[in-house]
C-alpha atoms as one frame of an Amber mdcrd trajectory, in Angstrom:
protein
 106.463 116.903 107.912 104.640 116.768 104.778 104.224 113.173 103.713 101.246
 113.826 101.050 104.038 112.783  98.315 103.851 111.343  94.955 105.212 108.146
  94.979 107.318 108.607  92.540 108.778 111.604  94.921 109.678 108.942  97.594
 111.298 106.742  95.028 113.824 109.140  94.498 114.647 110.183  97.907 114.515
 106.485  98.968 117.233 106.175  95.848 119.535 108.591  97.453 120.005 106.434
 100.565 121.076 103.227  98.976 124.119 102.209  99.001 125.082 102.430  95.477
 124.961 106.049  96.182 126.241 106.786  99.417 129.030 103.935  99.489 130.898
 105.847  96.731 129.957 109.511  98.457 131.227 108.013 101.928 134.606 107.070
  99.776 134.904 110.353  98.129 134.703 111.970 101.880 137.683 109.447 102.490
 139.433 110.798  99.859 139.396 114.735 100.759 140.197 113.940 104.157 143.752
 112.305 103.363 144.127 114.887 100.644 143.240 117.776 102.917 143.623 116.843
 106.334 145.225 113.347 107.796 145.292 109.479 107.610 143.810 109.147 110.748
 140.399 111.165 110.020 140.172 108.896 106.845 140.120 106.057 108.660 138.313
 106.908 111.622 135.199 107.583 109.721 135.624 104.603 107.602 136.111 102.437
 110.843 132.957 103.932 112.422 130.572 103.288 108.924 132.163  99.752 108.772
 131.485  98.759 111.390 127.653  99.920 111.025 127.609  98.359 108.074 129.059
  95.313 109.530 126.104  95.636 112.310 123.250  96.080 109.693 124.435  92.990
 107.223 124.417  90.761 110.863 120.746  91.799 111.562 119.390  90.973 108.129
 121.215  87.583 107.737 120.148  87.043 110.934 116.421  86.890 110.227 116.714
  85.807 106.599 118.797  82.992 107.087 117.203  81.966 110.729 114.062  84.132
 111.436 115.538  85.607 114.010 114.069  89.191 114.957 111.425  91.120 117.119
 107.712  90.246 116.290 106.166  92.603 118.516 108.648  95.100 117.072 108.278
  93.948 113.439 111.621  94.304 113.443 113.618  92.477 110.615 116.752  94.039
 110.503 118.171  97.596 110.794 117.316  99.714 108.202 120.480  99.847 105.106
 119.122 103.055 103.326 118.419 104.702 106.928 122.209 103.825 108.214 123.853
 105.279 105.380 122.089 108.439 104.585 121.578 109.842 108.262 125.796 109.314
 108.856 127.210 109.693 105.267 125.001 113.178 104.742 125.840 114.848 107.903
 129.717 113.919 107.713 129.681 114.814 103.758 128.385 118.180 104.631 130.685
 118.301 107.661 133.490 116.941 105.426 132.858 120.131 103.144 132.543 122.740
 105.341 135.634 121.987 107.919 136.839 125.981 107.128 133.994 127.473 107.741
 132.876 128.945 111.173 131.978 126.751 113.684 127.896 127.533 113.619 128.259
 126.949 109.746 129.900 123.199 110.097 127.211 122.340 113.006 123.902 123.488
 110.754 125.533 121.585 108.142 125.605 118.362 110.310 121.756 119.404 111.500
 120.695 119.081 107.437 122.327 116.066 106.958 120.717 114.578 109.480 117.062
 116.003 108.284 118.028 114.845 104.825 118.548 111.230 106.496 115.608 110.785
 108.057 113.971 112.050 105.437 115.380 108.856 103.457 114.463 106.639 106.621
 110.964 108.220 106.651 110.758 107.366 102.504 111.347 103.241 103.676 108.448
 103.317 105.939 106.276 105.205 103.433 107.233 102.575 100.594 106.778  99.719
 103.117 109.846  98.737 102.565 110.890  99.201 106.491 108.982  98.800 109.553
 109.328 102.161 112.085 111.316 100.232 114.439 113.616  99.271 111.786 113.946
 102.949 110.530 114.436 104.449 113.948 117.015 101.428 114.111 119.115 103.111
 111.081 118.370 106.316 111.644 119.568 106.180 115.360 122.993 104.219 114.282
 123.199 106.569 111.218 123.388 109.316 114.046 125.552 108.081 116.519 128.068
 107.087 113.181 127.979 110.658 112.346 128.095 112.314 115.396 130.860 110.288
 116.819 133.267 111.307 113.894 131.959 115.155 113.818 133.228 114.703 117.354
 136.782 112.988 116.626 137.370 115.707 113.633 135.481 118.780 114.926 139.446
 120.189 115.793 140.425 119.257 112.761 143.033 122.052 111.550 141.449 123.178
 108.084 143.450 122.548 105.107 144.294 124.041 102.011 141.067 122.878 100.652
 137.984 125.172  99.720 134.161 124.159 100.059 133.058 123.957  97.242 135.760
 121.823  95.185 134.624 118.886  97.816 130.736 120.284  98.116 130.794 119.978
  93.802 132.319 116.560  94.095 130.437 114.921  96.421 127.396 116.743  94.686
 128.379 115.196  91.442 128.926 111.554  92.551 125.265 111.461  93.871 123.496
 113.251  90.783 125.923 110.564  88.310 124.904 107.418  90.832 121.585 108.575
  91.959 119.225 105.361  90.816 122.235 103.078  90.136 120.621  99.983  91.319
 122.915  97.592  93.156 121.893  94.110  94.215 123.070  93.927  97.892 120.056
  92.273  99.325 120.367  89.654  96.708 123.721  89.238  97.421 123.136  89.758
 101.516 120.738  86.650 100.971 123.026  84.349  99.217 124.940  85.167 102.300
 122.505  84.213 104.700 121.220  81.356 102.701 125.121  79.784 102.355 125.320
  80.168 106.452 121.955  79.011 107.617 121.939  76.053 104.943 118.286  76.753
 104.264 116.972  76.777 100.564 114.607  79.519 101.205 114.463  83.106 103.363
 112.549  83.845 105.842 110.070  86.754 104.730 108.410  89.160 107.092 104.536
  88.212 105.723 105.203  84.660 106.863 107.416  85.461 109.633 104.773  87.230
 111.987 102.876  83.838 111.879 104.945  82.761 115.444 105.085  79.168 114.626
 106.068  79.568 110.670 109.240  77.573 110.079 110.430  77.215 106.270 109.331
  73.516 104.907 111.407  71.149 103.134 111.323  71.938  99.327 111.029  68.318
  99.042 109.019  67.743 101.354 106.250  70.319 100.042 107.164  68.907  96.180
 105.852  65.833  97.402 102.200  64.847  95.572  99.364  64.807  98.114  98.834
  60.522  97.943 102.366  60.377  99.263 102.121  62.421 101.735  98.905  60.521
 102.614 100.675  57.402 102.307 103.704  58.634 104.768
């Protein structure tokens, strides 16, 4: 794998992974399955990414609102852009090629899943992820996938063509590709609000093993008082 990239090439494959993108995209795939196929398919796969989802939000309030993680790991949290693009690509793909042959549907999953950790590999490039924390996503992202290519892979086909849902999906991530959407602001209010802590813990600070967050009044305090405590 080629990773002698611009930057400004891994910017925009690292866009297509965040959520702002494939949120909507995993929703559209929700959509074509209860128009095309049944209920239950719908929300199988939106069951599965939930709960994902559910698992990758825990991590990273986890350590930002109590530090807790793996130092030798430096692992922070399972990676958001590496969850959603390595199970939301293969399924979308899947999703869009139900009547076609069988070999057809399978390469499709195989390309999503390239195309995902092709995301994951764009966190660790920008150093916005640690490996452990991509292989994390990626890994989750996979099993997320996988597990509802397996549910639907009988799936009868429906009246529904490729490329109506291939264009559709295609068109929510050009219109949404480099949306930006705050969800580690808001994941730190979060974590912030449950830990009672007035500041996160940051990785920089973090692999220090006895850092602990000081009292914003305590560190406010002049030097002479603190002399005189």
């Amino acid at each position: 794998m080629n990773l002698d990239l611009p930057v400004s090439v891994w910017m925009s494959i690292t866009a297509l992974g965040s959520v702002g993108v494939m949120a909507p995209v995993a929703m559209a795939v929700a959509a074509w399955l209860v128009v095309g196929y049944r209920w239950k398919y719908a929300l199988a796969w939106l069951g599965l990414l939930g709960m994902a989802s559910g698992l990758v939000a825990l991590t990273k309030i986890a350590f930002i609102g109590w530090g807790i993680g793996v130092r030798n790991l430096d692992f922070t949290g399972i990676s958001g852009h590496a969850l959603m693009s390595t199970s939301v690509l293969p399924v979308a793909l899947f999703v869009a090629l139900l009547p076609a042959r069988n070999w057809i549907r399978a390469s499709g999953v195989v390309a999503g899943l390239l195309f995902g950790v092709m995301v994951g590999v764009s966190r660790v490039v920008l150093d916005a992820h640690s490996i452990s924390e991509v292989v994390a996503g990626c890994a989750l992202g996979a099993l997320v996938a996988l597990s509802f290519v397996w549910i639907a892979w009988r799936a009868e086909p429906g009246k529904l063509s490729p490329m109506p849902v291939a264009a559709s999906l295609a068109a929510v991530v050009v219109a949404l590709h480099g949306v930006p959407v705050p969800t580690q602001h808001w994941i730190t209010e979060i974590a912030l609000g449950l830990s009672g802590h007035e500041r996160p813990y940051v990785r920089a600070r973090w692999k220090v093993k006895h850092y602990h967050i000081p009292d914003r009044r305590t560190e406010a305090r002049p030097p002479f008082a603190a002399a005189a405590a």
